[in-house]
N, C-alpha and C positions, 0 to 999 in steps of 0.2 A: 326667612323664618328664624326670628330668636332664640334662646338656650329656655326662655321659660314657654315658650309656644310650646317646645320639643318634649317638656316633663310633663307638662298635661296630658298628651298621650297619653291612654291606660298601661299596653303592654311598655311605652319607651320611659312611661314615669319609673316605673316598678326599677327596671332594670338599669334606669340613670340612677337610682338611688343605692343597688346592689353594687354598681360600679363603686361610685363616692365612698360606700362603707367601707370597702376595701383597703389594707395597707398600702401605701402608697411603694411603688419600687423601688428597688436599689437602683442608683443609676450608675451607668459608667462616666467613673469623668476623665478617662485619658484621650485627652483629646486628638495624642499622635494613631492611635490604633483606628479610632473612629474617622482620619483623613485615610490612613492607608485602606481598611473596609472600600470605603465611597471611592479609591481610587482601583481595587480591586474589580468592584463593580462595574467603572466606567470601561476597563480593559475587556470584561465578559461583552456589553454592548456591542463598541469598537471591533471585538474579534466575530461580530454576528454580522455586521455592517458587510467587514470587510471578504469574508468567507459569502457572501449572496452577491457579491460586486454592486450592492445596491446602497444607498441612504437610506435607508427604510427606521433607523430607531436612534439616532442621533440625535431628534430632540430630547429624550429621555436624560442625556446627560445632563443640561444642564438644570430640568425641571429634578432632578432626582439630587444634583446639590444642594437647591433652594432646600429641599426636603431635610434635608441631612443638617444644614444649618440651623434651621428651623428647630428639631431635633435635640439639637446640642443646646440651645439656649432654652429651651422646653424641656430639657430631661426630667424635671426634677416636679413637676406639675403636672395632675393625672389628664387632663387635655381629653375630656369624655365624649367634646362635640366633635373634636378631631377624629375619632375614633370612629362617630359614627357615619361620617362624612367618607371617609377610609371605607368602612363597611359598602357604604352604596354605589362607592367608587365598583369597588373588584365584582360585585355585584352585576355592573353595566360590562366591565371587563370582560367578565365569563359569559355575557350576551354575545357582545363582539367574537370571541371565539369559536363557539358553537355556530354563530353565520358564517365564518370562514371556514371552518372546519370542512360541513356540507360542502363549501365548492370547491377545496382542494383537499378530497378524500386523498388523491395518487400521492402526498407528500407532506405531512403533518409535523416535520422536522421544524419549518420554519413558523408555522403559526402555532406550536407551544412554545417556541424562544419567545416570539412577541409575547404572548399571554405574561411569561414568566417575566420578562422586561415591565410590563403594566404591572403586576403585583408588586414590582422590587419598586417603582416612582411613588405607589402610596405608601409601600410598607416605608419609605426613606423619611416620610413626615412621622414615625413614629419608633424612635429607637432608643429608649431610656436604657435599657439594660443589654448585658455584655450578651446575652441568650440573642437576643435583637439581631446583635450586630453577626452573631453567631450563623444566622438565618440570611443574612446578605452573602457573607462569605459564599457559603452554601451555593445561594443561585448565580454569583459571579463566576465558581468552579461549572456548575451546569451549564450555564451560556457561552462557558468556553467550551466544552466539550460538543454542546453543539454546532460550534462554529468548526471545529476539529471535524465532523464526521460531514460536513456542507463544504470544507472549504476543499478545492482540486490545485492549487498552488503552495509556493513555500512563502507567500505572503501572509500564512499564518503562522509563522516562525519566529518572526521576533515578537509578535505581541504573545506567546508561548512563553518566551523567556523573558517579557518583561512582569507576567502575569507572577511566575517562580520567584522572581528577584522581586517582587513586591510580597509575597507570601511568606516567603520566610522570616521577615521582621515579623509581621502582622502574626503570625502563630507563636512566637516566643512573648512578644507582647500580651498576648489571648492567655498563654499557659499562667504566664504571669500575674497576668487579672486573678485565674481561676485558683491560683495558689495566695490572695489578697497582701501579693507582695507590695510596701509602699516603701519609697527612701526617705528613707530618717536623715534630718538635717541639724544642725546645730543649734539653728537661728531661727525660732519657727514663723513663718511670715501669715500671710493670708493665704487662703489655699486659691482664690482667683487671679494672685498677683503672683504667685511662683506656681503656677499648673503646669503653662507652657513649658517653661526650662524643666521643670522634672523631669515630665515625659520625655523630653529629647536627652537628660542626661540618664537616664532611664535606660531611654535604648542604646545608645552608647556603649553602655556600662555591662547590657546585657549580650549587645553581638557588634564587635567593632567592625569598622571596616575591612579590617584583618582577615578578621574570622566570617566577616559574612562573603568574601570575595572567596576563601577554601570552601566553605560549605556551598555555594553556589557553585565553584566548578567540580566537586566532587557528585551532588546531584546531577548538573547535566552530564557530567560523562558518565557516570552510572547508569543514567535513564540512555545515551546513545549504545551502550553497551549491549545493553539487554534489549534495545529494539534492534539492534544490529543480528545479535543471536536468536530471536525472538522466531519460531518455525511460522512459516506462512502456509495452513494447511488448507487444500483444497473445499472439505467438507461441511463448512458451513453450511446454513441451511435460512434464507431470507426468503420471505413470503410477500412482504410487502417494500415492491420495489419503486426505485426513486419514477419519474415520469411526469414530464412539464404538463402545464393544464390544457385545456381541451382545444384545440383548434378548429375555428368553422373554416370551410371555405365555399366559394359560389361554384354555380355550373354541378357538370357530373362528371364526375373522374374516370376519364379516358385512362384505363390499364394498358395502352397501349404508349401511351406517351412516356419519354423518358427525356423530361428538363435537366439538361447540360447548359449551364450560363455561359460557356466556352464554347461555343460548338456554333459555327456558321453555316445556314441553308442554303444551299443554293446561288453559294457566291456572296450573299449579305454580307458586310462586314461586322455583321452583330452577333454577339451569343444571343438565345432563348431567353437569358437574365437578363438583358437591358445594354449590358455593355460590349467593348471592346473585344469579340471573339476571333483565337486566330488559330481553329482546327476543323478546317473547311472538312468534309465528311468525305470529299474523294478528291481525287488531285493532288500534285503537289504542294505544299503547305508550310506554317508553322508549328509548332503547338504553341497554344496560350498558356503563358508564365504562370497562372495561378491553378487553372481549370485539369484537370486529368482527361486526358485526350478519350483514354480507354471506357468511360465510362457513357456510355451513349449505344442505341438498337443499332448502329453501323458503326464501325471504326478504321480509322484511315492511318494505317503504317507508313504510308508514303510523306509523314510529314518530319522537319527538321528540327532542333533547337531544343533547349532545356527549362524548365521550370524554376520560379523563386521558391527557396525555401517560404515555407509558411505552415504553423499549426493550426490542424483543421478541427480535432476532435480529442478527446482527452476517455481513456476505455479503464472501467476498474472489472478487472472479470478473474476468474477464479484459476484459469489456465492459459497461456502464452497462443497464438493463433496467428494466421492469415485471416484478416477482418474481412471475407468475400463478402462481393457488392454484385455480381452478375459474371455470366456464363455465358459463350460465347458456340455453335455448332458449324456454322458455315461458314468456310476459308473462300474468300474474295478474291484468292489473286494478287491481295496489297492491305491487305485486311480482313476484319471480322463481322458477320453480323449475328445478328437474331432469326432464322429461318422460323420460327413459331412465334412471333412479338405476338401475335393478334390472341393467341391461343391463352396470354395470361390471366386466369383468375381472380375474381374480385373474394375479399373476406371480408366480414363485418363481426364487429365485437356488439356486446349489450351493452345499452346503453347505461350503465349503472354500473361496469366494469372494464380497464383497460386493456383486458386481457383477449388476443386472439389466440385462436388453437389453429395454428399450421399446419403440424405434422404428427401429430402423436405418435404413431407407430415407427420403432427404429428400421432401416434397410440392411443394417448390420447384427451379425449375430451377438457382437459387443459393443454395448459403449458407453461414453460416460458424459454424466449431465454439467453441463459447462454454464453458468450466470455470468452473465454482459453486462455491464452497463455504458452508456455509449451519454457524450454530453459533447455538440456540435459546438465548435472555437469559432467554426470562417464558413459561410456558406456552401453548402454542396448541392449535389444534384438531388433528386428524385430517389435516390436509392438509396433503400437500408443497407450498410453494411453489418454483418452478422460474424457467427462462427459458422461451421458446415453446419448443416442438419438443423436448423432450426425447428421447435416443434411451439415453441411459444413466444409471443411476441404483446409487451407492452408499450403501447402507441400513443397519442395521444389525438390522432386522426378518429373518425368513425368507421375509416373503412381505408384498408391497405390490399394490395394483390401479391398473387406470389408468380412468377412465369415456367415457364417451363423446364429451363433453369434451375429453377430454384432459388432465383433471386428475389427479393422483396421490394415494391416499389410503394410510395407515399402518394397520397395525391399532389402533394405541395413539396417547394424543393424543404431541405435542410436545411432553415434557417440557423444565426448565431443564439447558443444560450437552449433550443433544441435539447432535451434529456428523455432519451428511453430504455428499454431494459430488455434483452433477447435471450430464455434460454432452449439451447442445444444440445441435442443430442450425437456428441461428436464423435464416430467412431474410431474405435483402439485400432492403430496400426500394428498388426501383425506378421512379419514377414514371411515365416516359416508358415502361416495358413496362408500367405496372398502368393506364394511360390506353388500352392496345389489348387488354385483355382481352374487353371483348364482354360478353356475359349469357349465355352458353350454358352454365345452370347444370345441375348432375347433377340425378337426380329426389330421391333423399335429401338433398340441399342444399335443394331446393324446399319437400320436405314440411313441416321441421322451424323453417326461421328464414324461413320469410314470411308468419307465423303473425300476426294482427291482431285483436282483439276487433271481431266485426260491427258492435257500436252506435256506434265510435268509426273506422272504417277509413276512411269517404266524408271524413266532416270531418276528419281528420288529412292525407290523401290531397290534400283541396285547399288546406291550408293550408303543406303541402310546395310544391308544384308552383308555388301561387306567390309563394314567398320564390326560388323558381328564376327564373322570368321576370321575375323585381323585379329579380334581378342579371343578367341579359340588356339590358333595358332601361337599366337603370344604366350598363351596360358600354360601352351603343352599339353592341354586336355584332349582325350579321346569324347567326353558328353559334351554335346555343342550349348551354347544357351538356347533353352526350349522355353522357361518359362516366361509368361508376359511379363510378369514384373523384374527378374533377369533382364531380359533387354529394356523396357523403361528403366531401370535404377542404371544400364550401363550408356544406355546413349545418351541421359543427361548429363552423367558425368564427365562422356567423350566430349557432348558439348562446352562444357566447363571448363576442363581444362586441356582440350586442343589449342595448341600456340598457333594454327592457324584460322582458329577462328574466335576473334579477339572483338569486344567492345567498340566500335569506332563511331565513331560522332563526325566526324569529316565526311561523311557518307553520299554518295551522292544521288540527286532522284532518281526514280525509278520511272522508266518510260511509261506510257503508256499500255503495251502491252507483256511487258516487261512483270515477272512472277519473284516477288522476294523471296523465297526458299529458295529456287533456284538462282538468284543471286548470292542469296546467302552461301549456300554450299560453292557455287560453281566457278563466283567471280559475277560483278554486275557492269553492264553496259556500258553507262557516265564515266568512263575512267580514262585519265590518259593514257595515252598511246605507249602500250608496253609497260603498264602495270594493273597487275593483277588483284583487286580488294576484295575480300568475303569478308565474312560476319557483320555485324551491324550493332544496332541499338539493344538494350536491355530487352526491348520485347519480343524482339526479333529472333531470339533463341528458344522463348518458349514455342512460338509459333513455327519455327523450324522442325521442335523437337515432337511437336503434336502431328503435323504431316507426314512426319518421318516413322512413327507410330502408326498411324494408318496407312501407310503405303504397304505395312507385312502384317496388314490385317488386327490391328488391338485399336479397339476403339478411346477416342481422345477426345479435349477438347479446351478449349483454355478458357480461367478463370481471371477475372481482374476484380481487385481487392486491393487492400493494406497490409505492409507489412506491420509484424508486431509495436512495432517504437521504440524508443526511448522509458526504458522503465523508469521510474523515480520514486525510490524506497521510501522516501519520508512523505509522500501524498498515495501510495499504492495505486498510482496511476500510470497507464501506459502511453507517453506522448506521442502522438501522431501524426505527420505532416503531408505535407499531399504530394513532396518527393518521394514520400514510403511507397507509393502506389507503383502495380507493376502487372505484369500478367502471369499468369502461371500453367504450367499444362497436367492437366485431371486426366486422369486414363481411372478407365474401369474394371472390374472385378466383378466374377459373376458372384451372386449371392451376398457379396460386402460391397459394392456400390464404388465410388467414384474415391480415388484417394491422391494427391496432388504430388508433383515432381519438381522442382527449380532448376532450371539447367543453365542460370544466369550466373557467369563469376561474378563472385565476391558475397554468395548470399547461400545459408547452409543448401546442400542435394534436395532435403529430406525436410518441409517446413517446421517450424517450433508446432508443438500440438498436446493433446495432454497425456502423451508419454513422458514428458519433459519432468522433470524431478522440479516442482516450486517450489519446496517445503522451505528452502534455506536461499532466497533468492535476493532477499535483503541483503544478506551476508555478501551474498557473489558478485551484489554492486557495489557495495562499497568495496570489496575487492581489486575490480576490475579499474576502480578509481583511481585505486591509489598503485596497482600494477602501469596505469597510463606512465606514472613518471620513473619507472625503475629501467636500468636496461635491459636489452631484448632477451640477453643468456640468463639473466637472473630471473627475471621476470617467467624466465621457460620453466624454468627449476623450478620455483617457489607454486608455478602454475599447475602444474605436475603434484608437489605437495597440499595442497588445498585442494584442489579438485580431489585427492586421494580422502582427506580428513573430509572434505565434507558429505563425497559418495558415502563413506564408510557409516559417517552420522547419521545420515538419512536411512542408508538400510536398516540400521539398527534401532532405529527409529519406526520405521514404515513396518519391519518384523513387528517391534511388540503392539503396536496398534492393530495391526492385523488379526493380531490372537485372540484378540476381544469380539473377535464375530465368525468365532469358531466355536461356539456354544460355552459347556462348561468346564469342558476341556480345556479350553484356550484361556478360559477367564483365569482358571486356579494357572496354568503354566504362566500367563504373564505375570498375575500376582509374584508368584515365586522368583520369575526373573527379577521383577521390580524390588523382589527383599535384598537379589542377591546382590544387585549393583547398586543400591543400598548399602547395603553392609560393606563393600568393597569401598565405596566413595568414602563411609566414616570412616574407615581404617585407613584410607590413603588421606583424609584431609588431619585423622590422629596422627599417622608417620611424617607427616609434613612439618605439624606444629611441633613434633618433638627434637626433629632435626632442625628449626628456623631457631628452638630456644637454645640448644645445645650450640649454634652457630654464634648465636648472642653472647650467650657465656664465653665462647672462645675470645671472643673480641675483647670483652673487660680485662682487666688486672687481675692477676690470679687469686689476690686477697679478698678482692670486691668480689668474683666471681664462686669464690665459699658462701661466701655471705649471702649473696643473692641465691645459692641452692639450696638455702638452710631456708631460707625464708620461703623460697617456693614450695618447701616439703613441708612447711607448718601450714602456710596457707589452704593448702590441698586439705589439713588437717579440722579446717575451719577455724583457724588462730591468725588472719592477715593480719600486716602488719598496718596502722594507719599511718597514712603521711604525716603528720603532727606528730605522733612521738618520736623520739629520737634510740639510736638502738641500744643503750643503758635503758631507757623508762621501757622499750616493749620488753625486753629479759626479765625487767622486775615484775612486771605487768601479768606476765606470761606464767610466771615462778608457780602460781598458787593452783593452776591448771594439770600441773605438770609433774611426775616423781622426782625424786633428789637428784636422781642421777643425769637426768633429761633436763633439770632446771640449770644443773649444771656445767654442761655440754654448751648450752643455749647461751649463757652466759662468759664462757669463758671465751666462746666464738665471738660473741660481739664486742666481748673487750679488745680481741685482739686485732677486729676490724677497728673499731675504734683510735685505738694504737696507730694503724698503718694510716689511717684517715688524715689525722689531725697532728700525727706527731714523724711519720714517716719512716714509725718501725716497723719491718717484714716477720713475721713470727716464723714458726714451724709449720710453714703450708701444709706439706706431708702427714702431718702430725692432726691438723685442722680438718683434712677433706676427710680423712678417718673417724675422726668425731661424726661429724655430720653422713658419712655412712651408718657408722653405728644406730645414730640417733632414727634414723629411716628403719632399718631393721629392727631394733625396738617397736616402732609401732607395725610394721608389718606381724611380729610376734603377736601382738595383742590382739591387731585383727584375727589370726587365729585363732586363739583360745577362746577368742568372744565367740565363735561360729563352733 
């Protein structure tokens, strides 16, 4: 269709003519701003690219240069057909969006960067004016920030700081425009044949290498500063959370099933996943290097060997945790199983929402709500890993179960790339309330976790009771330890740190009929002649310490899960590998539920949970970073001092916040706080300035340093002095402002700096700082009589 088909149209004649009447625009013609814009732009793409680990908009680049070219040699011509070509473009855009939109309601991050990408390829065929380019900026800063909130690595870090180091020319240049700055030349040429070179002398002129290398690294260390210090508070409040798209799968999902790609049946040499499994489920064994042994309805302790490192999962969640995956009630002899697997639970979400309801109702009289987000690295099994207490759970299955447990299982394993969202209801650990709980435990509490093997119950029983009265005895106390959680908090710590019962990996099998607790404690079998081995493998102590627990009656039970990870402050993400995995042992509490114990060296008594102070946790990694290289005694010190400064911060922190939801009491008392340390901070940042200048002044020459007080105390006066005059022209300058007496003080001060300046006579200092007191006191006189 031609340009005269298109004005025929009734409604497109009218308004092609409405266009053409039109003043034609200003255009921009700096050609260096208008590369840096388009290379701006292509960094927002690139960092959208790169933050989805996909090629999804990369041809954009180089259709969005065509555009930009296009553009440049068009600026200056109203291009009416282009315009409307433009129009039915974003037009079909916003189709395309609204059909993707419908299918990925769980996650609408990435199909507005796209949208926004399609408007920036037509908007780039149309950029006559500086407002234009104004407008790209814009959505290149957007598409970076959403690749910012999409991306979970530090692969978005340098196109961060290549995006800065492209921005800051481009905004001096912009302010430049907008101020109709041009450089005047001598020689005036054609404005086509000398554009290039202005521009580039242009910016030169305006921020040198020099000066753009300080201002670059004073913004980024600026910006690491304040992220550094920057409080990480719990309280946020997200409703709609990330959650990959829908997964079908066939068949019906057996909740009984739990897919371990590691785990060999029946002698197979194969895991359930297809490959190479080496954690046969009873017998002597391996484990396989990738797979977590622990994770599966039976589990087999009797196996040897260690795991590769490997990251499996990447958690952004609001408080520090044990990521539980499953629960374990019936001790094997060499292991763990499931005595209720059959009894788990299917749940189904609507189909028009990700959201299932697990648990609503808490089992603790406290707690606090905890948001997960979980995004699978390496393949896993069948299980969710979670925080405790789960009561909501976004999926992207139709239907999930929970077992008796409390563990959560999928239909399908945990594939790569996998993202969902769990929140929990995690109960406050309270010691001084879990110390008066009692034993008055339910009868389903009883049945289930005080369950002991006969042959080993008496001798485990007495060898509990007294590692108890070894630490009475020790204590010197006449009140023996009564309470449950007394002896759980003491015999995981006996565990822990007893030097005879140590870590060992040289371990050797376990017979047949052979009981690992009773190895564990007593010395095992497989050993040469005339030596004696206890302890064992990391899991091997939760499982000691959970039999050891039920043999004097406290119900137990052990938990396998994730430890928290590797934090990493610049993605607020917690890394997680499948070495973190471990077992742990849960004892319970009547009326507060089930709360976990570690009794493995080298890993806190007491797990990370959300007692843990996050607010300042950025800070205590990069701490802890730069603590790796100091020595050990310094390192204790300075450990010591920051841990003090930043407890201190937070309480004083966590106080005034708190006041705020103590009605309106609290509201005026924090106000009031917030004036007073206010008012405190300006008096100490005034006390600081007056001691940094008075430090200043000490360093000059005593002549200089008259001069420079006199000047300070006129400027204060509203009389600066301008760098262009010289201190004769501002005296004379100043004269007609000022009484005789003041004009002449002012004067005879600068003659005699003058003097010392240029000719290298010393005056009467003494004689000089008196003037310039005086001259102070005069106008403070004046200030009072005006008042």
């Amino acid at each position: 269709m031609t340009t005269d088909n298109l004005r025929n149209i009734p409604v497109l004649g009218k308004l092609w003519e409405q266009i053409e009447a039109m003043p034609p625009p200003v255009s921009e013609d700096s050609l260096l701003l208008r590369i840096l814009v388009q290379l701006l732009v292509i960094v927002g793409i690139v960092a959208t690219d790169v933050a989805v680990e996909e090629a999804l908009n990369l041809w954009a680049i180089p259709v969005s240069i065509v555009g930009a070219t296009w553009s440049w040699y068009r600026r200056r011509d109203r291009n009416v057909a282009v315009k409307f070509c433009i129009a039915i473009g974003m037009l079909v855009a916003m189709f395309a969006f609204f059909t993707r939109l419908v299918q990925e309601l769980n996650d609408t991050r990435l199909v507005l960067a796209q949208l926004l990408i399609q408007l920036q390829v037509l908007h780039s065929f149309d950029l006559p004016r500086r407002k234009d380019l104004g407008y790209s900026m814009v959505i290149g800063l957007i598409l970076l920030g959403v690749a910012g909130t999409l991306s979970q690595t530090l692969t978005f870090g340098p196109l961060l700081l290549l995006f800065l180091a492209l921005a800051l020319p481009t905004l001096v240049l912009d302010y430049r425009s907008r101020l109709g700055l041009q450089r005047v030349e001598g020689i005036r040429q054609k404005a086509e044949n000398r554009e290039n070179n202005s521009n580039w002398s242009l910016f030169a002129a305006t921020l040198s290498p020099k000066y753009f290398a300080l201002l670059l690294s004073i913004v980024v260390g600026l910006g690491l500063t304040i992220f550094a210090l920057l409080p990480r508070f719990p309280g946020y409040q997200l409703r709609t959370f990330p959650v990959s798209a829908p997964i079908q799968y066939q068949g019906e999902f057996d909740t009984r099933s739990i897919l371990n790609p590691g785990y060999v049946r029946g002698g197979n040499q194969k895991g359930t996943g297809g490959g190479k499994g080496r954690n046969p489920d009873k017998g002597p064994g391996e484990v396989d290097s990738t797979f977590y042994y622990g994770f599966n309805q039976r589990i087999n302790q009797n196996l040897r060997g260690d795991m590769k490192p490997q990251i499996v999962m990447r958690v952004r969640s609001q408080a520090a945790g044990f990521w539980r995956v499953l629960g374990f009630d019936k001790y094997t002899g060499q292991g763990w199983e499931i005595s209720r697997n059959e009894k788990a639970e299917k749940v189904t979400r609507p189909r028009w929402s990700y959201q299932f309801y697990l648990n609503p109702y808490p089992n603790a009289p406290r707690t606090q709500e905890v948001i997960q987000s979980y995004t699978i690295v390496a393949q896993l099994p069948n299980l969710i890993p979670a925080l405790a207490k789960p009561k909501e759970l976004y999926f992207p299955t139709p239907e999930v179960a929970i077992d008796a447990e409390g563990g959560l299982r999928s239909p399908v394993e945990l594939a790569e790339g996998l993202t969902y969202t769990v929140i929990s209801n995690v109960p406050v650990r309270d010691q001084s309330l879990l110390d008066k709980t009692g034993t008055n435990y339910p009868k389903n509490i009883r049945k289930f976790y005080l369950d002991v093997p006969p042959k080993i119950a008496e001798k485990v029983r007495k060898k509990t009771e007294e590692i108890l009265l070894a630490k009475t005895r020790v204590a010197k106390s006449d009140r023996p330890i009564d309470s449950p959680y007394e002896k759980a908090l003491y015999l995981a710590q006996y565990l822990k740190q007893n030097p005879n019962y140590k870590i060992e990996k040289a371990l050797p099998y376990l017979e047949e009929t052979e009981d690992l607790v009773e190895g564990f404690l007593f010395g095992y079998k497989n050993t040469q002649a005339g030596k004696k081995v206890t302890g064992g493998y990391p899991d091997h102590f939760s499982t000691v310490l959970t039999i050891m627990l039920r043999s004097i009656g406290i119900p137990a039970r052990v938990a396998g899960g994730f430890d928290t990870g590797e934090f990493n402050p610049f993605t607020g993400l917690y890394i997680v590998k499948n070495t973190d995995a471990f077992l742990m042992t849960e004892v319970y509490f009547p009326n507060y539920g089930w709360f976990a114990f570690n009794p493995i060296p080298g890993y806190p008594l007491i797990p990370a949970s959300v007692e843990d102070n996050q607010t300042f946790t950025v800070l205590e990694s990069f701490w802890k970073w730069i603590a790796g290289w100091l020595p050990t005694p310094l390192r204790s010190g300075l450990d010591a001092v920051i841990g003090f400064i930043i407890g201190w911060i937070g309480g004083i922190l966590g106080w005034f916040l708190g006041q705020f939801a103590k009605g309106w009491v609290g509201l005026f008392t924090g106000l009031i706080a917030a004036s007073v340390f206010g008012f405190i901070g300006w008096l100490t940042w005034q006390l600081w300035r007056k001691w940094r200048y008075r430090r200043w002044l000490r360093k000059l020459p005593p002549m200089e340093g008259v001069y420079q007080e006199m000047l300070k105390d006129l400027a204060s006066r509203g009389f600066a002095k301008p760098r262009a005059q010289t201190p004769l022209e501002y005296a004379e300058a100043i004269r007609g402002d000022r009484t005789i007496d003041e004009a002449e003080v002012i004067e005879e001060v600068s003659q005699a700096y003058v003097r010392w300046k240029y000719g290298g006579e010393t005056g009467n200092l003494n004689q000089l700082r008196q003037l310039v007191k005086n001259l102070r006191r005069s106008y403070l006189k004046k200030l009072k009589k005006l008042r």
